[in-house]
Every structure is written in structure tokens, then in C-alpha cells.
C-alpha positions in Angstrom: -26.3 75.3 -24.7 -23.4 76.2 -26.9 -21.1 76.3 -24.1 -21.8 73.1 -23.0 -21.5 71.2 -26.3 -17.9 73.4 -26.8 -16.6 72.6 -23.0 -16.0 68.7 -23.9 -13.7 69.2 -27.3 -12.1 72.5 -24.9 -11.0 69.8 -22.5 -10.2 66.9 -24.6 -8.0 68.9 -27.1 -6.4 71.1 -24.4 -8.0 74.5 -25.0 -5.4 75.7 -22.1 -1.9 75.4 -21.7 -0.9 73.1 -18.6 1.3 75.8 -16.6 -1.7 78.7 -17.4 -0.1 82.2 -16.5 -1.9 83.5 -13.7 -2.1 87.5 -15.5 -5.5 87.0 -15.3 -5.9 86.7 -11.8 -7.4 89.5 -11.8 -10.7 88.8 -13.7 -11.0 84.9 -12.1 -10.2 83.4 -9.0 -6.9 80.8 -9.2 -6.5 78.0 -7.7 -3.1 75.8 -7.7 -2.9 72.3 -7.6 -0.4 69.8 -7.5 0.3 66.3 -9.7 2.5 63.8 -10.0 5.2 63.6 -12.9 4.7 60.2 -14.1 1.7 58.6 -13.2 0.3 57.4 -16.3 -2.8 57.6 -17.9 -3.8 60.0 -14.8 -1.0 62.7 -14.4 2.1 63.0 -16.6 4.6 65.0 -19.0 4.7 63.4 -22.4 7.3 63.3 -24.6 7.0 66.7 -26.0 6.9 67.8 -22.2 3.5 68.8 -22.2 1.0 67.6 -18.8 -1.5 65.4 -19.6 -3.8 62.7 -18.0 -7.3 62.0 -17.3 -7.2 64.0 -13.9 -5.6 67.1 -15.6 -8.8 66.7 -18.7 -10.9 66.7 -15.7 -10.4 69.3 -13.7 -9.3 71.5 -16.1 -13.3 71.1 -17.2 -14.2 71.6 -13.2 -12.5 75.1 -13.9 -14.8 75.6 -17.2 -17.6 74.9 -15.2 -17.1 77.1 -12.2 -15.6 80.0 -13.4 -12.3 79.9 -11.6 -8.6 80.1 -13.4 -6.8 76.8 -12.8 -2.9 76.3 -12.8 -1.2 72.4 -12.7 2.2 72.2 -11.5 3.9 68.5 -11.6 6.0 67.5 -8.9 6.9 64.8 -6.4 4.0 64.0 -3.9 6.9 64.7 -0.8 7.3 68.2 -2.1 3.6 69.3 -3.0 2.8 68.2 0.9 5.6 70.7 2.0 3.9 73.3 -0.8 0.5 73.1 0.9 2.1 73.4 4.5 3.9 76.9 2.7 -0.2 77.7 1.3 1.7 77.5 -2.1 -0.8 75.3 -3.6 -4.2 74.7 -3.2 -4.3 70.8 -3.1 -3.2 67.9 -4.8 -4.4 65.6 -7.5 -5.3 62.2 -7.3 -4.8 61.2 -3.8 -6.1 57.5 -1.7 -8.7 59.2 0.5 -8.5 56.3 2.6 -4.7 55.8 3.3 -4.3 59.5 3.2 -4.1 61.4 6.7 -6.8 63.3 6.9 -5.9 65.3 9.5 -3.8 66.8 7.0 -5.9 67.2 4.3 -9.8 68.0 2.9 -10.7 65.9 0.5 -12.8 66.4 -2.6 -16.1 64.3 -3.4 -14.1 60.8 -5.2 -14.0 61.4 -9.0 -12.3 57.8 -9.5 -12.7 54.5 -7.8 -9.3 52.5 -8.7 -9.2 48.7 -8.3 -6.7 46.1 -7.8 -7.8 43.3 -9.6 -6.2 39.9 -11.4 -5.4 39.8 -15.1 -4.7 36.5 -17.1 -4.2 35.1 -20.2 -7.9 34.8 -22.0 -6.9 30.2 -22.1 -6.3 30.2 -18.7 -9.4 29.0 -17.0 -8.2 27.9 -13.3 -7.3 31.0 -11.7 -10.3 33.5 -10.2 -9.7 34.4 -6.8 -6.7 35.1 -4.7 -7.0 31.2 -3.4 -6.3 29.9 -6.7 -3.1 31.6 -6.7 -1.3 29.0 -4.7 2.0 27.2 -6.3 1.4 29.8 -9.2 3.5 32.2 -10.8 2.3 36.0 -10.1 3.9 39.4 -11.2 3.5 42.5 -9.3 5.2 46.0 -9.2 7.5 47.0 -6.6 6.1 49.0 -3.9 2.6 48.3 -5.1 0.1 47.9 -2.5 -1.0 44.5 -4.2 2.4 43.0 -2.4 0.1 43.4 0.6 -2.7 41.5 -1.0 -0.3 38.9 -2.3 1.7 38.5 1.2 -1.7 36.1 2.6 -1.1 32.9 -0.2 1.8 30.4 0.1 3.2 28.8 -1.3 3.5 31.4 -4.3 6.0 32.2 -7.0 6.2 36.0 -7.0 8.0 38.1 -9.6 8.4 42.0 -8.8 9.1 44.0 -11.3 10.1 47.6 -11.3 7.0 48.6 -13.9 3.5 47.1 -14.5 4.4 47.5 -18.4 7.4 44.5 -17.5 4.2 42.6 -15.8 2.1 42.5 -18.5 5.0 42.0 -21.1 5.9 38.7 -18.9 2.2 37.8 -19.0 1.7 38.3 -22.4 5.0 35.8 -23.0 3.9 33.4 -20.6 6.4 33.6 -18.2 4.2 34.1 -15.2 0.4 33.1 -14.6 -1.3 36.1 -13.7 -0.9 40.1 -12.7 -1.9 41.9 -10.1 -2.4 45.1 -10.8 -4.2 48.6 -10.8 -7.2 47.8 -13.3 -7.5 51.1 -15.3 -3.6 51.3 -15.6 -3.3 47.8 -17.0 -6.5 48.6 -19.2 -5.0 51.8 -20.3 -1.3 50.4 -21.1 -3.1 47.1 -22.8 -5.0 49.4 -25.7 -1.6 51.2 -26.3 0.1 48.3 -27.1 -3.4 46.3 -28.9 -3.2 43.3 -26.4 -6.7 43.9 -24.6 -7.4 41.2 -26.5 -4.9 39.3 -25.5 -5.8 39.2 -21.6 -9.6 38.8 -19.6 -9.6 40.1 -16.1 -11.1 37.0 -13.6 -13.1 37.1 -10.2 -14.1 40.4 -7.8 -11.7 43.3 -7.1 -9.5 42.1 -5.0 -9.0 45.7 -3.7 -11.1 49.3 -4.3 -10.4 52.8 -3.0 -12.0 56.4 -3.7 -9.4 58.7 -5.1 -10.3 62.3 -5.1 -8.5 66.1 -5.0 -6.9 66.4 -1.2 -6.8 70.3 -0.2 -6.0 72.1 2.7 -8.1 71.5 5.9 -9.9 74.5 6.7 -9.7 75.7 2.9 -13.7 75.8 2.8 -13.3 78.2 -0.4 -11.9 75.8 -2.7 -13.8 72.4 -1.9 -17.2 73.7 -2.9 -16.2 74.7 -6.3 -14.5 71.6 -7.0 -17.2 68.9 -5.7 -19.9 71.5 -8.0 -17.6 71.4 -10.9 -17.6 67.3 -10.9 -21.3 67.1 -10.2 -21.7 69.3 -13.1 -19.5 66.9 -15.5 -21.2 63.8 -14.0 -24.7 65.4 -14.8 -24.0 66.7 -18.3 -21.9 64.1 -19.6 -18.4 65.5 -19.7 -16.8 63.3 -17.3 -17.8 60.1 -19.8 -16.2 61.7 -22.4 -13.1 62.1 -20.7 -13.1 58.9 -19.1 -14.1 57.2 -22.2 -11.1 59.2 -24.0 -8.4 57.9 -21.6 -9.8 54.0 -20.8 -11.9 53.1 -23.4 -13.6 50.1 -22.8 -13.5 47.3 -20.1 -11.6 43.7 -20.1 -14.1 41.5 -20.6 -14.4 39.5 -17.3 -14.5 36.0 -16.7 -17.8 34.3 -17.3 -20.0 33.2 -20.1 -18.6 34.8 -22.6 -20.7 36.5 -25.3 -23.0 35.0 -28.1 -22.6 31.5 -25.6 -26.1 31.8 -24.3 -27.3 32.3 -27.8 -24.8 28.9 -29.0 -26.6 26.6 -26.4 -29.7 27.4 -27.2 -29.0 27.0 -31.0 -27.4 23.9 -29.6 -30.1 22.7 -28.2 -32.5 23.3 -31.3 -30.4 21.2 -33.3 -30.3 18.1 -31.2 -33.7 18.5 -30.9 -33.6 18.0 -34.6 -31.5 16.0 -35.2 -33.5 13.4 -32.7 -36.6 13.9 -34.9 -34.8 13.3 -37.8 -33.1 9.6 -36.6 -36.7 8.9 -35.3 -37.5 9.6 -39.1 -35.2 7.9 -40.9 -33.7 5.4 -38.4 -34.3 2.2 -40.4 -32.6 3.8 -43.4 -30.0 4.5 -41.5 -29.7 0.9 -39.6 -27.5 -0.1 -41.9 -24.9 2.9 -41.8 -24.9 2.4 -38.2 -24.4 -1.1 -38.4 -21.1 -0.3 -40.5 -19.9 2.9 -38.3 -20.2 0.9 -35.4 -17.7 -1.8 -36.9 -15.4 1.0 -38.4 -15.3 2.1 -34.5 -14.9 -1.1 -32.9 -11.7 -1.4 -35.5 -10.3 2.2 -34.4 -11.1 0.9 -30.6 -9.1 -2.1 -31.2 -6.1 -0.3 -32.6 -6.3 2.4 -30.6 -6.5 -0.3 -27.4 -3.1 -2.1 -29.1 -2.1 1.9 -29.4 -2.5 2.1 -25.9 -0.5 -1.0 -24.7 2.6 -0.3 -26.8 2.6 3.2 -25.2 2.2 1.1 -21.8 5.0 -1.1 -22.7 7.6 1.5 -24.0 6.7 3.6 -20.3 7.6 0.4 -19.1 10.8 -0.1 -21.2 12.0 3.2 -20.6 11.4 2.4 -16.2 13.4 -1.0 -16.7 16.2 1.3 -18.9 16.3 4.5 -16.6 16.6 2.1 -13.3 19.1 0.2 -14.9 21.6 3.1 -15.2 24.3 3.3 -12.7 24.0 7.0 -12.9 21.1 8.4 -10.6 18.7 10.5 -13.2 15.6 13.4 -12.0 13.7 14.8 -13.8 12.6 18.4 -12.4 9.8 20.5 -13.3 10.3 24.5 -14.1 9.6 25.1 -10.3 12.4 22.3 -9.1 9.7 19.7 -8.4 11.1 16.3 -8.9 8.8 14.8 -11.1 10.7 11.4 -11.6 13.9 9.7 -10.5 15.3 6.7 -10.7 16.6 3.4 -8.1 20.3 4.6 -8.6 19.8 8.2 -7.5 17.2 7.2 -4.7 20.2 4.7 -3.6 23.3 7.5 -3.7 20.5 9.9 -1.4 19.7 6.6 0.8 15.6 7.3 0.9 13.0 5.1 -1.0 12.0 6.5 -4.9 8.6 7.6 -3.7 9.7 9.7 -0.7 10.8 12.2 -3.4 8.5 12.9 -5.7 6.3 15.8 -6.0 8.9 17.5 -3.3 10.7 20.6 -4.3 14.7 19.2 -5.0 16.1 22.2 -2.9 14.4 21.0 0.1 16.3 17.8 -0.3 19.7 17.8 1.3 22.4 18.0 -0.1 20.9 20.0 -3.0 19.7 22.9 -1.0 23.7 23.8 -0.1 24.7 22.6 -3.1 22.2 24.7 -5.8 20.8 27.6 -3.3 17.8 29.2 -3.2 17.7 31.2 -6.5 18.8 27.6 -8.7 15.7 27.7 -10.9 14.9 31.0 -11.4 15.0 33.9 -14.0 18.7 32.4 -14.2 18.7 28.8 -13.2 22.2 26.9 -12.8 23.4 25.0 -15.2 26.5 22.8 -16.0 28.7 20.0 -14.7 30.7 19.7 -11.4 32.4 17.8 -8.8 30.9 18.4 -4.9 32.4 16.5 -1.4 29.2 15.8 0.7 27.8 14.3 3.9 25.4 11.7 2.9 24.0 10.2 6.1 27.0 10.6 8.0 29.2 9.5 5.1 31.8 11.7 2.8 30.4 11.1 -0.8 32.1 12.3 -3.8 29.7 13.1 -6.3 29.6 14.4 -10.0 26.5 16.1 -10.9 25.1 17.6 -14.0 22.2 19.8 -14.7 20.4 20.7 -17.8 17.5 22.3 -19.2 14.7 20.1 -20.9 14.2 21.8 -24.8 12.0 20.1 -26.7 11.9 21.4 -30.4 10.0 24.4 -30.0 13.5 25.4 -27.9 11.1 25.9 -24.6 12.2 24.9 -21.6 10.0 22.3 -19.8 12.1 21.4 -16.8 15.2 19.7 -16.1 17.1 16.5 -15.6 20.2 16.2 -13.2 22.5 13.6 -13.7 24.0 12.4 -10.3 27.3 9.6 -9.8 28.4 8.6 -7.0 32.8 8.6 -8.2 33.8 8.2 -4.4 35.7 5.3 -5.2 37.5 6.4 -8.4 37.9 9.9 -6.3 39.6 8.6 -3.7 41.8 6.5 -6.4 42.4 9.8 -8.0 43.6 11.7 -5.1 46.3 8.3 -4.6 47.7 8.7 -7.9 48.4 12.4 -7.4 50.1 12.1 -4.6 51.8 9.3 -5.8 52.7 11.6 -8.7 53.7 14.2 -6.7 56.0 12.0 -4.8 57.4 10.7 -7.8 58.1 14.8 -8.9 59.7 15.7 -5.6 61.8 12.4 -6.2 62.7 14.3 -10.2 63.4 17.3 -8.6 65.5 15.9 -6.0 67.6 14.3 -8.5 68.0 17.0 -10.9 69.0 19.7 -7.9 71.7 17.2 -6.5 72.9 16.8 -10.7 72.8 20.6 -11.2 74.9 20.9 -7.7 77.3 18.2 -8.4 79.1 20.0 -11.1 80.3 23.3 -9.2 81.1 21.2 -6.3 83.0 18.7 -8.1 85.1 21.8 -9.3 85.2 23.6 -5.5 86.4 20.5 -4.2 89.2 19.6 -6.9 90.8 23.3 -6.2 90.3 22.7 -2.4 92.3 19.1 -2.6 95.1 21.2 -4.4 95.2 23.9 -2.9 97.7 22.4 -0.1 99.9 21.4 -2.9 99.7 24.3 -5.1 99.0 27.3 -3.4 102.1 28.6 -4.3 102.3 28.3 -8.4 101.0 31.3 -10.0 99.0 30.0 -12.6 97.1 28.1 -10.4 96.3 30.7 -8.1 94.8 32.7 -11.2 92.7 29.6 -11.9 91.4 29.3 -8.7 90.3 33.6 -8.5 89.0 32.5 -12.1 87.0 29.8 -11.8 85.9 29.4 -8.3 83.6 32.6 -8.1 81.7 31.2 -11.5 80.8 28.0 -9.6 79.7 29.8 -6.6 77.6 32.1 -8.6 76.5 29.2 -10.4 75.2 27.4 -7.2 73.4 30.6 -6.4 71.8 31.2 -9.6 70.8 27.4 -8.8 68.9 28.1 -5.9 67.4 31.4 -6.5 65.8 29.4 -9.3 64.6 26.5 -7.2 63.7 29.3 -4.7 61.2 31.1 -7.2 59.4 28.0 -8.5 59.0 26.9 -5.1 58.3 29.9 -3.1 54.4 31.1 -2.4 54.3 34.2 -3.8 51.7 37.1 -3.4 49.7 37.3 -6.7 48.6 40.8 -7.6 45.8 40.4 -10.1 45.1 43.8 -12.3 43.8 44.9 -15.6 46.5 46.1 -17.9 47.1 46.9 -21.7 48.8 43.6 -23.2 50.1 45.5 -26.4 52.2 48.0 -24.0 53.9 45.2 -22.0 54.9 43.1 -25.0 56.4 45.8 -26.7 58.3 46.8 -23.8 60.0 43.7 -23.0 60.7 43.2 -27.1 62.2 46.6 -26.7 64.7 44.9 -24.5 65.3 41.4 -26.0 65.9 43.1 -29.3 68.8 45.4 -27.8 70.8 41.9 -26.8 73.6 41.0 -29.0 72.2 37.4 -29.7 68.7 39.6 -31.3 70.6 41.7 -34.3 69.9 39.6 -37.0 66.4 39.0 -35.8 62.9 40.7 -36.9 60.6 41.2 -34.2 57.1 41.6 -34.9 53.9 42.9 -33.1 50.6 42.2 -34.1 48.5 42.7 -30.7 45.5 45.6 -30.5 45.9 48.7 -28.2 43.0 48.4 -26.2 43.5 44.6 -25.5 43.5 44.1 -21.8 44.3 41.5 -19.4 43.7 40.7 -16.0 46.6 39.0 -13.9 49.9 39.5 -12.2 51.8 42.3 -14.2 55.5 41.0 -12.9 54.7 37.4 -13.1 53.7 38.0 -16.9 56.4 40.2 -17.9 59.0 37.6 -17.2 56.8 34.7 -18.7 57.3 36.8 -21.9 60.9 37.8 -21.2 61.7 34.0 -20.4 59.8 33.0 -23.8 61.2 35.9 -26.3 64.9 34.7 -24.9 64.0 31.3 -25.4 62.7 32.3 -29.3 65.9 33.9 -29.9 68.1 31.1 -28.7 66.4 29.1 -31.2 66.3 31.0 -34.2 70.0 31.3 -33.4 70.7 27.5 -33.1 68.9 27.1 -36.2 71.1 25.6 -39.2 72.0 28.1 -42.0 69.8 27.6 -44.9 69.8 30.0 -47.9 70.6 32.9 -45.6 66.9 32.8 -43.9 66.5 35.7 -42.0 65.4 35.1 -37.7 61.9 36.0 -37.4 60.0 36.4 -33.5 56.4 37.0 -34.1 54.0 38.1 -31.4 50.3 37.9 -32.0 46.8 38.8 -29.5 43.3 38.8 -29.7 39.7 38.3 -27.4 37.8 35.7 -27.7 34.2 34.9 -25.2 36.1 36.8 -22.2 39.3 35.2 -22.8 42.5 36.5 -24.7 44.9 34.5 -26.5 48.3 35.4 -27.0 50.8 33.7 -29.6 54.7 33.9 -29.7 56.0 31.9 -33.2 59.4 31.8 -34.4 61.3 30.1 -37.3 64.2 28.5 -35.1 65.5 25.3 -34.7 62.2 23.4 -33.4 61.8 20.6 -30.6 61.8 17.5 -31.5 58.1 15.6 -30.7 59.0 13.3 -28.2 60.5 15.9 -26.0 57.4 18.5 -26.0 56.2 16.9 -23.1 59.0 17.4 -20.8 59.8 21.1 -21.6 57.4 22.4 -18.6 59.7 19.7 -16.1 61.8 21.2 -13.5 65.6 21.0 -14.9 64.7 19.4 -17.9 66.9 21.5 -20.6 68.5 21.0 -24.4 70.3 24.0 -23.1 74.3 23.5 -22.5 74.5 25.8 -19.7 71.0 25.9 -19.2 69.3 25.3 -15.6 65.9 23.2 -16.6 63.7 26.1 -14.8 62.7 29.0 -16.9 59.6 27.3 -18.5 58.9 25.8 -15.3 58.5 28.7 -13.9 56.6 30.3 -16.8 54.4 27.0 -16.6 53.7 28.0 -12.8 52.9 32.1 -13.7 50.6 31.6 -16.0 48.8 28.8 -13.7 48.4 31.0 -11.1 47.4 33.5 -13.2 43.7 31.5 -14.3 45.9 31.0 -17.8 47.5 28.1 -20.1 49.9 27.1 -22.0 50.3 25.0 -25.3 53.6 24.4 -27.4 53.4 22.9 -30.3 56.6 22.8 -32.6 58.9 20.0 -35.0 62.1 20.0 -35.5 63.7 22.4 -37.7 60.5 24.1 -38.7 60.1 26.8 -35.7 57.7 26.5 -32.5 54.4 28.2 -31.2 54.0 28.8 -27.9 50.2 29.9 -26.9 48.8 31.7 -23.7 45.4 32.3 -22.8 44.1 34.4 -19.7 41.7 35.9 -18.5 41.0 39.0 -20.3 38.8 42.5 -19.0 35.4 41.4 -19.5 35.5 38.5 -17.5 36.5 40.1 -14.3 33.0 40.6 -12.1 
């Protein structure tokens, strides 16, 4: 009797270590089993690496009962098959007798009958079979056999998750409507956390299987001892010990709850009461009914006049919504339109009522234009432009799609904003190629100006040279000044060649701070740069990502540009030239400054500085910041200047910087 009262605390304490040395084989029989390594609350290592789990209490009490030395060893289910095959182990713990191959394996009488079963928020009163589950929102694990259970109801909203703790933790938030799930592993993870509470499970098991200990077939050694250990446990209590210690109690299910019975009939005593009571004293009480009758017919009446100002401002707000030229819909948090107005019905062509309560990606062009994953975990979001084929017609439209918040910051739905700009499109794409016409006209103009020059020169020495080939002087002219022009021309055109020419954009990550300082290196070498201070102010570990060549000479073109400035400027006081270069990040973008304290542009020319041979330059072409202009445009970057005359300029670049590359 002693023994039995001791073998309960023996098990639930761990009286045994998990990986028992088998020394002792010699006095009682062993017998090796096999369990999984994370298979909580049946068989797993906790955090100080010790086995644990109800199937471990349990048949470490089998072994108690019968006599034998048991050993436990964790490992994967693929590699305890292969152990048994090698007679390495005995058996394995926990095993589906009926999805297991039995060929294969002996099994054990069932210890455990596991359930699949729904779990819901206690409020939720409109969910208790599978049925019910249609148009809702149900999470599930990954691999799970309740994905089979699940695969039978449609439409349905399911969310897989890689853990049945993520399941319940989206329950518990209300992000989904229910759980499907193994019943004693949701009821054991529920009381770890305190939410069993929180949740009721609803209907019938939707699923039930015998689990049990699968052993070798033909093993007829082992299997008697086992199913005589857990008849032993069932008959002197053990086994509710140890099942009480791992699950507790149950979820209450759905039903009348407790204490309701007891509340009608209590109910029911005091109307009964209560009726004696006005039978009593119903002429004393005439009088009060008289008056709480009046008081009622007053709260009637206003709530009647309540009632018809709510009508008339649903009414108001119909007469305001369809007399927007933008279409408006309003979506649910599945994507069901729930209401839209005439000027959207009319850009989609279909009547108002032929839309609602239909999901929006069904409707084309919104299932190209949103795809399939538009309002889920991560719904789109934002404004933008979209060319589409609206009953045989090319539509421009402008769209934009937001979430609902009301002021608890919850989404409720959304509303998407359509207009049809087809006509102001098209007028759009006129003026820009009316602009670019105009341009190519510019450019035209300034090449045949820049050309004019060195021609006019090659073609005065050519007239003279019939004339005066033979004086000296102006034969050393002509050597002199005649390969200047040329190489003027050609510097011309290499120019033109390089702002027009499609170029191959290699787009890399690279250190901003190393590049800057290299080209400074070399600007500040130049003759013009000796009286200048150059200073850095850009971190090491700032990267970008664009065209390394194409943003070296935007910063060679700019620093060269700085310089000529600061040396142009007037002499005031002995200033001293100053090129500052300055860098940071900022929500995936970086942002690079180049200031100096030169001569300034004056305001009415900052818009032409980016033109193609616009220049306050002497000798200077017009296409250095054109070009820099194009680089960093193809580059995903731009470009501000601001600057005054005689009080220095800033010129500021952003681009794309490491982080926002996917």
C-alpha cells in the first residue's frame, strides 16, 4: 500500500533521470523507447534540457508498476523507425494507431484519445460546426491534419501558421474567427499563458484518434507489460494524476452555461411575484402607470424624430456621395464592396446594384490591377495611375486606396477613390510632347550656336589661306589656332554624345564616404583648389545603391563647378574658399549635400541651370549639369539647388540608399 501511494509523487516529480543508465540491466529487464523532441505537453526537452511530457510521466509509472528498467531517447520520428528496423529500440511513444502502418508496427492498448476540435472567443455565439465556418476567418497549423478537415468549406478565409501558439495568439487578438486545433494541446498552451478563460470550445470533435505506444511486430515480450502497466494506472488512479497534472481541466463547451438553469428558474419566481404583487397593488399604481406611459410616449416621439433625422442625413450623405465626380467604394475587411456610388458604377459601365455584396477582386479591372493577396495580412495601399480596358475602351484612371480607422485606430474596411483623368491624360501626354519638341528645338539651336564659333574661325583661315599661305606669322596662327577649334568641336560632340546616348546602368551598393573623398582628393590637387578648404562630413558605413561611374562624375562635375565659384567670388575681407560635403540616411533614402561660399546664382536663373547649353561659363559648353541632372535621374535620385547671389549655393542629391534595395 505504501508503494502505491509513493509511485504517483515518484512519477510526477521525476524520481528517474530521463536517459536512465542501463548498469542495471542486470537485476531488471530494459526496454528502449523512442519520443519526439518537441511535442509539447506530451514529449519534449525543456529549457534546462531535461525530457518531459505526460507520455514520459506515464510510462515511466508503467515501468514502476511492472518491474522493468525503462530508458527514453528523443529523436525524430524518421530516425526511431530506422532504430526499430536495427532492433535498437523497443517502440515508439505516442503514435496515430489509425494512420500508422500497422504492418509495421504492434501497438499498445490507447492511453490517449486526441481530438481536433473548434476553439472560439467565449462572445462569439454563431459558429458550432464545421458548416458555420463558411465566409469566416479560421487559423490552422501547417501540416496539421485539420487542413484536411478544413479543405470541405468554401468559401473560407484560412490562415496557416507555422505554430498553434501563433493560432491562438491571432484568436485571442481577434484577428481570425476560430482555431482548429488539437484539443489537449490548445488546452495545455491556454493555462500556460492564463487565457482558458478567454476562449470556450463549440460543437462535437470534429476529429478523434487512439494514440498509443507502437512496438515491433512480433515483439510479444514487451506489449503485455505495457498494456498491464496502463491497466494498472487506470485502476489505481495514477494515470488521473498524471493527466490531471499536464491538462488540468476542460474548456467549458458551448451550451448553457453554468448557474443559467438556476437564473431562469429564479427568473421565473420573480415574475411570478411580481404579477401578484401588480394584482395587489394595481390601483395604487394606476396612476404611476398613467404617468410612465406619457414619459414613454414622449421618449417614443423623440426617439421617432431621432429616427427620421438619422433617415434624412443617410439620405443627405446618398444625394452628396452620388454627386461627386469621383467614383467612391466602400470595402469591407474581406474586399466586399459594401457601398459605391453612381460615378464609380458609370467609369465600370454596370448598374450600382450589380456590385454590391461581390468581392471587388472579382470585378475587372481590379483583379489585375490589386491581385489576389490585396487585402490580406498586408493589404495595398496608396495612390496610382493605371491604363485599362473598360468595355473595349482605353481608360486612364487614378485610383486611391485606404484603410477605414475609426478612433479606436482599427481598421474596419476600406474606401477606394476612383477618376476617370482620360481626358486630362491624354492632354498631358500632348503637352509633353509638345515640350519635348520645343527642347529638341533648344537643343538644336544651342548645338548649331556652340558650332558656329569654331567654324567661323576654320573658315576665316581657309578663305586666307590662298592669300597667305606664304607669310610666316600666319602660318603659326593657323598650327595655333586651328587644332583648338577642332578640339573644341569634338569636345562639343562628345558632350552631346553622352547626354544623349543610352547607356548601360550598373546599379551596386557602395560606400558613399570612400568615393567622395576620392574624387576631393583629386579636385583639391588642381591649381584653381589651393586656396580652398575642403570638408567631409559623410559616415563610413553610409552606402548607396546606383551607378558607381555615373555618380563619380556627378560629384566631379559638381566639386569643379564649387570651385569655379568660390573662385569667381569678389574679394571681401580676405574670406577664405570653403567646399563642404555632407551625408546622412533617412527612411531608406540618403541625402547628400555639397555647399560652398562662392559667388551664388542669381534666382531667376536657377531654373535653367539643368538646360542643355545653358552656361554663365565663358568657355563653358551648357552640358555638365545636364548631364549630372540625367545620372542621377537614372540613378532613382534628385536634385535640388538652391543658392543667391553672392552668398554661396547648395546643391542636394538623394538616392536610393542600402536598405531599400529588395
Amino acid at each position: 500500500m505504501l508503494v502505491l501511494l509513493c509511485l504517483p509523487a515518484l512519477v510526477l516529480f521525476g524520481a528517474r533521470p530521463l536517459a536512465a543508465d542501463v548498469a542495471d540491466s542486470a537485476k531488471m529487464p530494459v526496454i528502449v523507447l523512442a519520443g519526439s523532441e518537441d511535442y509539447p505537453p506530451f514529449e519534449y526537452l525543456d529549457r534546462d534540457g531535461q525530457y518531459r511530457g505526460f507520455d514520459v510521466d506515464l510510462l515511466k509509472a508503467v515501468s514502476w508498476a511492472e518491474g522493468f528498467d525503462l530508458v527514453i531517447k528523443p529523436m525524430p520520428f524518421t530516425q526511431a523507425t530506422e532504430a526499430m528496423a536495427k532492433k535498437q529500440i523497443d517502440g515508439v511513444l505516442g503514435l496515430n494507431e489509425s494512420t500508422t502502418d500497422k504492418s509495421r508496427f504492434a501497438f499498445s492498448a490507447p492511453y490517449l484519445t486526441m481530438s481536433q476540435v473548434m476553439f472560439v472567443r467565449q462572445d462569439t455565439h454563431y459558429l458550432h460546426n464545421l458548416s458555420d465556418l463558411t465566409n469566416a476567418r479560421v487559423a490552422v497549423q501547417q501540416g496539421d491534419i485539420a487542413n484536411e478537415l478544413l479543405a470541405s468549406v468554401h468559401p473560407l478565409a484560412t490562415v496557416r501558421v507555422k505554430s498553434q501558439q501563433e493560432a491562438f495568439a491571432l484568436l485571442l487578438d481577434d484577428k481570425v474567427d476560430a482555431v482548429v486545433a488539437n484539443e489537449l494541446t490548445g488546452l495545455y498552451y491556454l493555462q500556460q499563458i492564463h487565457k482558458e478563460n478567454d476562449l470556450k470550445i463549440v460543437g462535437d470533435p470534429l476529429m478523434t484518434n487512439p494514440y498509443g505506444v507502437a512496438l515491433r511486430q512480433g515483439d510479444s515480450a514487451v506489449l503485455p507489460k505495457i498494456d498491464r502497466g496502463l491497466a494498472e494506472l487506470h485502476r489505481n488512479g495514477t494515470y488521473a494524476q498524471i493527466y490531471a497534472r499536464w491538462f488540468g481541466r476542460s474548456l467549458t463547451r458551448s451550451g448553457l452555461p453554468p448557474g443559467v438553469l438556476t437564473i431562469i428558474v429564479s427568473g421565473f419566481l420573480v415574475l411570478a411575484l411580481a404579477m401578484i404583487g401588480f394584482i395587489v397593488w394595481n390601483r395604487s399604481l394606476a396612476k404611476m402607470v398613467q404617468i410612465r406611459t406619457a414619459d414613454l410616449a414622449e421618449v417614443n416621439n423623440r426617439l421617432a424624430l431621432l429616427n427620421s433625422e438619422i433617415i434624412q442625413a443617410h439620405d443627405f450623405k446618398e444625394v452628396i456621395l452620388n454627386s461627386v465626380f469621383s467614383g467612391i467604394i466602400t470595402l469591407d475587411l474581406r474586399g466586399d464592396i459594401l457601398a459605391i456610388n453612381r460615378a464609380a458604377a458609370r467609369i465600370l459601365g454596370l448598374p450600382q446594384e450589380k456590385f454590391l455584396g461581390k468581392p471587388l477582386l472579382a470585378i475587372s479591372p481590379f483583379d489585375k490591377l490589386l491581385g489576389a493577396g490585396a487585402f490580406g495580412q498586408d493589404p495595398v495601399s496608396g495612390d496610382w495611375e493605371e491604363t485599362v480596358n473598360l468595355w473595349g475602351r482605353q481608360r486612364r484612371l487614378k485610383l486611391s486606396l485606404s484603410a477605414l480607422e475609426p478612433g479606436d485606430h482599427a481598421k474596419s474596411g476600406f474606401v477606394l477613390v476612383i477618376a476617370d483623368i482620360t481626358d486630362e491624360w491624354n492632354m498631358r501626354q500632348h503637352l509633353q510632347h509638345q515640350d519635348k519638341l520645343e527642347a529638341l528645338g533648344q537643343i538644336a539651336a544651342g548645338i548649331a550656336h556652340e558650332i558656329r564659333n569654331p567654324l567661323t574661325s576654320i573658315k576665316g583661315f581657309i578663305q586666307l589661306l590662298p592669300t597667305k599661305f606664304h607669310d610666316e606669322h600666319f602660318r603659326q596662327s593657323l598650327v595655333a589656332c586651328l587644332p583648338d577649334e577642332v578640339n573644341r568641336l569634338e569636345g562639343i560632340v562628345s558632350e552631346m554624345l553622352d547626354l544623349a546616348r543610352k547607356k548601360t546602368i550598373v546599379r551596386q551598393i557602395w560606400s558613399l564616404s570612400e568615393t567622395v573623398e576620392r574624387v576631393v582628393t583629386l579636385v583639391e590637387k588642381s591649381p584653381e583648389a589651393r586656396q580652398i578648404t575642403f570638408d567631409i562630413d559623410i559616415p563610413a558605413d553610409l552606402n548607396v545603391y546606383a551607378d558607381r561611374q555615373q555618380m563619380r562624375q556627378v560629384l566631379l562635375n559638381l566639386l569643379l563647378n564649387a570651385v569655379a565659384a568660390v573662385n569667381s567670388r569678389p574679394a571681401v575681407g580676405g574670406r577664405q574658399g570653403k567646399v563642404r560635403t555632407k551625408a546622412w540616411q533617412a527612411d531608406q533614402r540618403v541625402f547628400l549635400t555639397l555647399e560652398d561660399n562662392g559667388s551664388g546664382i542669381p534666382p531667376e536663373l536657377i531654373n535653367k541651370v539643368f538646360d542643355p547649353f545653358f552656361t554663365t561659363k565663358p568657355n563653358g559648353t551648357g552640358l555638365g549639369l545636364a548631364t549630372v541632372h540625367q545620372y542621377v535621374t537614372e540613378n532613382n535620385g534628385e536634385i535640388e539647388i538652391e543658392s543667391c547671389s553672392g552668398q554661396g549655393t547648395v546643391i542636394s542629391i538623394s538616392l536610393p540608399g542600402q536598405e531599400g534595395v529588395d
